[in-house]
Steps between C-alpha positions, in 0.01 A plus 500: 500500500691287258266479294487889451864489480494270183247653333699836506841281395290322196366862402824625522668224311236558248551854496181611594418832659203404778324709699469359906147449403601264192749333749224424810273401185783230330584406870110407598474340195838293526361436813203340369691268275744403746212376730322320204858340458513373851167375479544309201868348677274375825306263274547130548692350213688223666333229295456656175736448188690754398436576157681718185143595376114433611461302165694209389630545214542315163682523185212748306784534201376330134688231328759657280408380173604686142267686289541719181605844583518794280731481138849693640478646117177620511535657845778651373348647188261707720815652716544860426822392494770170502850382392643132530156339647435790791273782533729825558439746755587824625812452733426474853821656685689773300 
């Protein structure tokens, strides 16, 4: 029963019109995932590592090294419009 009771709180917190049908539906199906839940909780984990991810993990980032980037004057040049170094743009907030 609490089960059915939550499901009608959640849908009603979501503010969702369901049917008694849609409710027994969610409920069975809530049901379902509760009991995969418990099943998954009964497994013996005592001496396994807790871990933060399946993988380790490793710095994947590149070396930060300098390379030529684009002329600031040219980029500019091809703005539809700029003033003092920046591209202008239509104002965001009136």
């Amino acid at each position: 029963m609490p089960i059915k009771v939550d499901v009608a709180h959640v849908a009603n917190l979501a503010r969702l019109a369901l049917s008694p049908e849609e409710l027994d539906r969610y409920r069975q199906e809530l049901g379902v995932i509760l009991e995969h839940a418990s099943r998954v909780q009964q497994v013996e984990t005592s001496g396994i590592m807790p871990l933060s991810h399946p993988l380790g993990s490793s710095n994947v980032f590149r070396p930060d090294e300098p390379y030529p980037s684009l002329d600031r004057e040219e980029v500019l040049e091809m703005a539809p419009e700029s003033r003092d170094g920046f591209f202008v743009t239509p104002p965001a907030l009136d």
